[in-house]
C-alpha positions as CSV (number, residue, x, y, z in Angstrom):
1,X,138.4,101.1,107.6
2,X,136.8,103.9,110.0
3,X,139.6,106.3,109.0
4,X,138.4,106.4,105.0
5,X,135.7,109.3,105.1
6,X,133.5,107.3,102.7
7,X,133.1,104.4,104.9
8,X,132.2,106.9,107.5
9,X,129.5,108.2,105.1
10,X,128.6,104.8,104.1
11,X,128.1,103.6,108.1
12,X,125.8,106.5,108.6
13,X,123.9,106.4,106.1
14,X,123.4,102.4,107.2
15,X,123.1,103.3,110.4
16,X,119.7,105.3,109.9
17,X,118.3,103.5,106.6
18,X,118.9,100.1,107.9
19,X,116.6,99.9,110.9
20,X,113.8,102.0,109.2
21,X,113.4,99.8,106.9
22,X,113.3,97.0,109.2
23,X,110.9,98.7,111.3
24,X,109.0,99.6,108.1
25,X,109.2,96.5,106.7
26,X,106.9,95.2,109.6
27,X,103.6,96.9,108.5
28,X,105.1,96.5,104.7
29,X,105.2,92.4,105.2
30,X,101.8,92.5,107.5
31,X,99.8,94.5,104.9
32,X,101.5,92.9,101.8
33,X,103.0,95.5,100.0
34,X,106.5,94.3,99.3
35,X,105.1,94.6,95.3
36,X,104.3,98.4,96.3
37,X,107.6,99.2,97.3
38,X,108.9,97.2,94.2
39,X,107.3,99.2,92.0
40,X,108.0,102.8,93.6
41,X,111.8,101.6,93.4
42,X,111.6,100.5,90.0
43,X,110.2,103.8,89.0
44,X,112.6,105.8,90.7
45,X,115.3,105.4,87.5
46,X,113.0,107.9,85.5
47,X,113.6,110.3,88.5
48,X,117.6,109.5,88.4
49,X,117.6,110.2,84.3
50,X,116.0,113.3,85.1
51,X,117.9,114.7,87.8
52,X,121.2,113.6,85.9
53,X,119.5,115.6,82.6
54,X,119.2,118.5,84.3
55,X,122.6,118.1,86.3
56,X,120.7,118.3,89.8
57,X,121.6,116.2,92.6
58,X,119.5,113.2,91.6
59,X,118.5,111.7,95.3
60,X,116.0,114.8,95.1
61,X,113.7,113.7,91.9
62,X,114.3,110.6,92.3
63,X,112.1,110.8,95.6
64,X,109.7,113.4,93.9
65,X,109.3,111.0,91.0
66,X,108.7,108.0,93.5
67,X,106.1,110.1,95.7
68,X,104.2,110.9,92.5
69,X,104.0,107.2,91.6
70,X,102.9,106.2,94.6
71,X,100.3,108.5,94.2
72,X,99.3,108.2,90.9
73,X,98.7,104.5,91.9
74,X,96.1,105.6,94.8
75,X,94.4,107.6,92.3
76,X,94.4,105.4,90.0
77,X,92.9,102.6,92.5
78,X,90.9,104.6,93.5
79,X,89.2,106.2,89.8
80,X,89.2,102.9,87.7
81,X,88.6,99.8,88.0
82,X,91.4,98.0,87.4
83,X,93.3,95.6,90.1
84,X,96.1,96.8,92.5
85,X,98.6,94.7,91.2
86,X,98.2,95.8,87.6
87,X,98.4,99.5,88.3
88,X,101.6,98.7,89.9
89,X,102.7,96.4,87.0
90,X,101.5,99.2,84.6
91,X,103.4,102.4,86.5
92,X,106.4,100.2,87.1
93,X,107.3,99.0,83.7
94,X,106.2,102.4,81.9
95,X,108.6,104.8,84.2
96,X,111.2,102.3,84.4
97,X,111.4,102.1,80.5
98,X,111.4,106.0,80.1
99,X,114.5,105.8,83.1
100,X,116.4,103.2,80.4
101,X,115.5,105.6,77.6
102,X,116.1,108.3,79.1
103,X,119.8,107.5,80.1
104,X,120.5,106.0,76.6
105,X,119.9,109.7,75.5
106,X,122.8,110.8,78.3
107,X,126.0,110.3,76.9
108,X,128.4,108.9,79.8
109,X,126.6,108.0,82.3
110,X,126.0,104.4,82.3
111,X,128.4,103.7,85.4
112,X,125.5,105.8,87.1
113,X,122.6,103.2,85.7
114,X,124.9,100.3,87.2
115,X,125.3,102.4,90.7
116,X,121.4,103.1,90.9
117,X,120.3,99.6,89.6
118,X,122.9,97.9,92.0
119,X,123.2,100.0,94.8
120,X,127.0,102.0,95.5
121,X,126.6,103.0,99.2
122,X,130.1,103.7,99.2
123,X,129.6,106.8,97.2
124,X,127.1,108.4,98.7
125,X,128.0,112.0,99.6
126,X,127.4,114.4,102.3
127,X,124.1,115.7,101.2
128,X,122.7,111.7,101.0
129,X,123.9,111.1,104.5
130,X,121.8,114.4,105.5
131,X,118.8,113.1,103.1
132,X,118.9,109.5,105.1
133,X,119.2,111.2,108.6
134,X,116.7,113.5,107.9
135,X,114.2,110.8,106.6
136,X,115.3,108.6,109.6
137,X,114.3,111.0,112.2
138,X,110.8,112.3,110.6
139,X,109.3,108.9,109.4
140,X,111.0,107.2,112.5
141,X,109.2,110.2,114.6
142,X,105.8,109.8,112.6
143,X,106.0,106.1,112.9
144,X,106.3,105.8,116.8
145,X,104.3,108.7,117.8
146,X,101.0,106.9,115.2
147,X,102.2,103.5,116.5
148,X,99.2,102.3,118.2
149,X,97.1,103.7,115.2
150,X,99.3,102.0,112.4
151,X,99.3,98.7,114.1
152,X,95.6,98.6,114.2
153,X,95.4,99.5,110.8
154,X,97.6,96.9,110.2
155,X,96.2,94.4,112.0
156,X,92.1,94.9,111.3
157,X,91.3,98.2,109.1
158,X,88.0,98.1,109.1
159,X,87.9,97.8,112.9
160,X,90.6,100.8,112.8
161,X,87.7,102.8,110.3
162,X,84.6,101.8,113.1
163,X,86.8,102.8,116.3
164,X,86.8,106.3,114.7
165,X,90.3,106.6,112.5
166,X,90.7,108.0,109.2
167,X,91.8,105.0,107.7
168,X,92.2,107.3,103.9
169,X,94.7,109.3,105.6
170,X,96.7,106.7,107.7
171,X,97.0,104.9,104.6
172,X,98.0,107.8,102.7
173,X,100.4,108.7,104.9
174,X,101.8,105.4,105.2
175,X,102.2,105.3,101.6
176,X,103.8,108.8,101.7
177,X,106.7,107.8,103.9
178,X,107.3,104.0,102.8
179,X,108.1,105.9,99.5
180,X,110.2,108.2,101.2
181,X,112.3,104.9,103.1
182,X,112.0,103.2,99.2
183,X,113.5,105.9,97.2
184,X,116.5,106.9,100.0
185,X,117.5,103.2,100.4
186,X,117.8,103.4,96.3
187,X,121.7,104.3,96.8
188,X,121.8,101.5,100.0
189,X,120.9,98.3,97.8
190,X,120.4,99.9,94.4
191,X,116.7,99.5,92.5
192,X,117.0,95.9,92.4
193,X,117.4,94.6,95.1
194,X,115.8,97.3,97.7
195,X,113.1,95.5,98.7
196,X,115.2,92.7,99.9
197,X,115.8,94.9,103.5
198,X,111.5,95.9,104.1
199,X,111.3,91.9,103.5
200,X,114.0,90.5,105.3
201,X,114.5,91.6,108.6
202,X,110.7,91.0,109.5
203,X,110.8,87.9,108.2
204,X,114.0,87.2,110.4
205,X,112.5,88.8,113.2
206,X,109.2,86.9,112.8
207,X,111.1,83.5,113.7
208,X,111.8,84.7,116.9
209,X,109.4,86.8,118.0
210,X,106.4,86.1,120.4
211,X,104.7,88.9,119.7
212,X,104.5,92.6,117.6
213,X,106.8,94.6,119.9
214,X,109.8,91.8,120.3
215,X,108.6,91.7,116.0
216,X,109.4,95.6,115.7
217,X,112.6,95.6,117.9
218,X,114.1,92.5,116.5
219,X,113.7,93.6,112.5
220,X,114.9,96.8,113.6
221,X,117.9,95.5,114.8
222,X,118.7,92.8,112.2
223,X,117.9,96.1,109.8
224,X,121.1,97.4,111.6
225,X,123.5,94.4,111.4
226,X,122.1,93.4,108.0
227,X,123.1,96.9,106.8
228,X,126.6,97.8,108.8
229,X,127.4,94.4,109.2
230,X,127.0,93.7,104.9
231,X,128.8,96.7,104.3
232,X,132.6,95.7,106.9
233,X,131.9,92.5,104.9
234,X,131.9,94.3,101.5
235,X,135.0,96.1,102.9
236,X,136.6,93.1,103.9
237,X,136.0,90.7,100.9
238,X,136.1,93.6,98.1
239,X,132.4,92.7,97.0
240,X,129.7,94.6,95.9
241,X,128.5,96.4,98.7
242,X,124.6,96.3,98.5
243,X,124.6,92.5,97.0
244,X,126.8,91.6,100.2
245,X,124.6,93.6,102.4
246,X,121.3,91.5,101.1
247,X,123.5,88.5,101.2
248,X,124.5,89.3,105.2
249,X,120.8,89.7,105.9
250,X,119.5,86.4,104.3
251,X,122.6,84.3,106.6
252,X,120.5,86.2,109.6
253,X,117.5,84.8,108.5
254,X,119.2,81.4,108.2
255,X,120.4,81.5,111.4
256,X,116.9,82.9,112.6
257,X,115.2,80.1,110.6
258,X,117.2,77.4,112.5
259,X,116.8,78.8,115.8
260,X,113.0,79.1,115.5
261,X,113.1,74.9,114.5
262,X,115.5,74.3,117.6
263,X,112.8,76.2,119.5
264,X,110.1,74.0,118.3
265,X,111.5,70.8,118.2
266,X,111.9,71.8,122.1
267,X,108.8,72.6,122.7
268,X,107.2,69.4,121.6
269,X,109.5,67.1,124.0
270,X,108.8,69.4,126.6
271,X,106.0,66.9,128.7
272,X,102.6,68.0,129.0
């Protein structure tokens, strides 16, 4: 299995998308922005028609076309006054549709809309598995050296904007490199089914944890297994790869799920 070269390029690229979107998916769950991330995956197939138009490599605007969603829907908040939810809704379905219409226009290239809507890890090539590291190591370096500031954010903002932080740019910047996690895990899970590893592996973690750190560490790590452990599985079973890698991570939250009522159902027989 080791000795194919794209299995080696598929277990990289798990290796460093996997646990940041675990760790992302922390602040993603806390703040409730799964929909967010929905929507800047969703609109990432206009970026894939283009790149494929143009015959670019399309990882490239397919993140330029998901960072200028993202902040299209900041402005947008921000300048109108129409709810969150239905920017989202709005930006979502409009670049979506123009990615379907646009690759009706390509002619023979509609394995590629399966592969981006589905996820096709094990395709990835050399300049992805650069793409992924390189994500991995700025947002991962951004996101531990601003912990203390994004878990406050988090947690209270408008505490976080009296104790003297620029709230605008912490969330700017936290929009700025969720996108960023969002539109490189496109090739992990595929458009559909991306959010599935920002939602799990906190909620996994969150059974067992007692507090944020054991939260961060744990959904990290189920972000890991979830990913490289999907992916042997996928090998293994000849399935879909990014279907059996969201599949592998909802057993972990099963199993997480059970463990957290065992731990309960101690803790009330325990005397007083």
């Amino acid at each position: 299995m080791l000795s194919e070269p794209y299995m080696q390029r598929a277990f990289l690229t798990a290796l460093f998308l996997g646990p940041l979107c675990g760790l992302m998916g922390v602040f993603v769950t806390a703040r409730r922005m799964a929909f967010f991330s929905e929507a800047v995956a969703h609109s990432a197939l206009a970026g894939v028609a283009l790149g494929l138009a143009f015959a670019w490599e399309p990882a490239w605007p397919m993140v330029g076309v998901s960072l200028a969603v993202a902040l299209l829907i900041l402005w947008l908040k921000e300048r109108t006054d129409l709810l969150t939810d239905t920017i989202m809704a709005l930006l979502m379905s409009g670049f979506m549709a123009a990615g379907v219409v646009g690759f009706s226009l390509l002619k023979g290239f509609r394995s590629e809309l399966h592969r981006y809507l589905f996820g096709d890890i094990l395709s990835v090539g050399p300049s992805e598995v650069w793409l992924a590291f390189g994500i991995f190591v700025v947002v991962g370096g951004v996101v531990f050296s601003r912990l203390s500031q994004m878990t406050l954010l988090t947690v209270h903002e408008d505490l976080a904007h009296v104790s003297g932080l620029s709230v605008r740019w912490l969330n700017l910047g936290f929009v700025i490199i969720l996108t960023l996690v969002v539109a490189a895990s496109i090739r992990l899970l595929g458009i559909v089914l991306v959010t599935s590893l920002l939602v799990i592996p906190p909620a996994t973690a969150r059974n067992l944890a007692r507090n944020l750190r054991q939260e961060i560490v744990l959904s990290v790590v189920v972000g890991l297994v979830g990913g490289l452990g999907g992916i042997a599985l996928s090998y293994l079973v000849n399935s879909p790869c990014g279907p059996t890698i969201v599949l592998t991570s909802v057993g972990l939250f099963l199993v997480s799920l059970a463990a957290h009522r065992i731990r309960e159902v101690r803790s009330r027989s325990l005397p007083a």
